[in-house]
N, C-alpha and C positions, 0 to 999 in steps of 0.2 A: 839214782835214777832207776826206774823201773825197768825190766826186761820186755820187748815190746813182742804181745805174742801174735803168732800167726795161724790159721788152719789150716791141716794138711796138705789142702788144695795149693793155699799160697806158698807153701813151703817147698813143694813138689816142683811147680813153676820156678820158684826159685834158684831152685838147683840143677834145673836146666839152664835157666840164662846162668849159671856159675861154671858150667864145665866147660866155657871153651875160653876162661878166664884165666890169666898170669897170676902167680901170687905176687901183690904189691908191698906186703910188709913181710918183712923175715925177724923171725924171733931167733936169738941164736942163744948162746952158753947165760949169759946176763940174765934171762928170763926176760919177763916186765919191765921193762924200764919205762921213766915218765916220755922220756924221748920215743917207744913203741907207742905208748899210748896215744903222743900227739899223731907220729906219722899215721895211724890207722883213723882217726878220729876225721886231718886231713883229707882221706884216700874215700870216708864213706861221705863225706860231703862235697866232694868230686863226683864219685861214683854211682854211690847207694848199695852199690853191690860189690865186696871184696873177696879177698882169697889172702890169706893167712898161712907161710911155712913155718913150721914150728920145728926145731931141728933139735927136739928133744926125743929119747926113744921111749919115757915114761907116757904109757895113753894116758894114765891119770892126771899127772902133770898138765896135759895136752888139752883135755875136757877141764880140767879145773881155769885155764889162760880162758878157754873159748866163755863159759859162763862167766870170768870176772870180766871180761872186754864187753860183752854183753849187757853188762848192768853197769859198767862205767861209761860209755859209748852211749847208751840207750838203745841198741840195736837188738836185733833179732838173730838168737844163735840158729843157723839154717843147717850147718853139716858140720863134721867133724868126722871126716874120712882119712885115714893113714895120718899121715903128717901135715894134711891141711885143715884149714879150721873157713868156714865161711862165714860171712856175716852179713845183713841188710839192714840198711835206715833209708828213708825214704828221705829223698834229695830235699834240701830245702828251699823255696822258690826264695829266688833272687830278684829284688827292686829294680825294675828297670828304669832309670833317670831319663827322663824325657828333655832334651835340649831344648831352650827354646830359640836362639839364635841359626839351629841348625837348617837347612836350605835342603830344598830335594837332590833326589839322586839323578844318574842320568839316568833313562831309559830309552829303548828301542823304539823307532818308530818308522814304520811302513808307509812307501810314498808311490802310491800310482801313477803314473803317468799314460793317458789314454793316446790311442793316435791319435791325428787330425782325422785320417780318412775313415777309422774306426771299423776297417778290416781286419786289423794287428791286436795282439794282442796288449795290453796294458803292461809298461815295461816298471815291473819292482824294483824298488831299489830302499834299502836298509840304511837307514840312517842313526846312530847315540846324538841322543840331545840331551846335553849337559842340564844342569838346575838352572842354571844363568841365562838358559836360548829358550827359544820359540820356533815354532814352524808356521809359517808365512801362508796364505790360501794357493800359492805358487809352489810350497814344496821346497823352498828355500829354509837356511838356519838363519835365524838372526838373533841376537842378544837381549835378551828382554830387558827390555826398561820399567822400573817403577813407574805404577801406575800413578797418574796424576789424581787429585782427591778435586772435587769438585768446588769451584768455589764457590759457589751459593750453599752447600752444605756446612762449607767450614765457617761462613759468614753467620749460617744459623746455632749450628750446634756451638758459634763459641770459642 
């Protein structure tokens, strides 16, 4: 896979959102392993943006991990400072499944009550009404009922 490049610009940005970041994968004595590979591979399609310890003291070593992660990953090598290495892939949009069984939520709803004599002020009161209720022209909860279908339409359509 190719190494995905960026302009200095986005690189710059980059590594600002990367410095108040944990390192999420640690590389230790083993080097590479396919098990690092999965965990980082993991961590940037979570993320987009990681932090890589490398607890080796060879830089060379260190620059050689960050461009093979790079071009196995498909990511973008961002930094490679001291003993960390950064990296970025742009998150992959996730398929939202849309229920169709699913029913609303509850939400809020605001119920005035004016006085009679309408020198007072309008007393609020904060009501959740569930998927299942209604609010009545009174201000009351009630249980919504499926709506009845009319019967000269269902006589027509069949």
């Amino acid at each position: 896979m190719p190494v995905l490049t960026l302009t200095p610009a986005q690189r710059k940005e980059h590594r600002a959102a990367a410095h108040h970041l944990d390192p999420v994968v640690l590389i230790g004595a083993e080097g590479l392993t396919e098990a690092i590979r999965k965990e980082a591979d993991a961590a940037l399609n979570a993320h987009g943006l990681i932090k890589i310890r490398v607890f080796s003291d060879d830089r060379a070593v260190r620059e050689q991990m960050l461009l093979i992660l790079a071009e196995e990953l498909n990511a973008a090598p961002i930094q490679h400072i001291g003993k960390l290495l950064v990296l970025w892939r742009p998150i992959p949009v996730k398929p939202k499944a849309e229920r169709e069984d699913r029913m609303p939520g509850p939400k809020v709803v605001k119920i005035l009550k004016f006085s009679k004599s309408g020198n007072h002020r309008p007393q609020v009161k904060k009501v959740k009404v569930m998927g299942n209720q209604r609010l009545t022209a009174g201000g009351e909860v009630k249980r919504a009922r499926k709506r009845q279908a009319s019967l000269k339409k269902s006589a027509q359509g069949g």
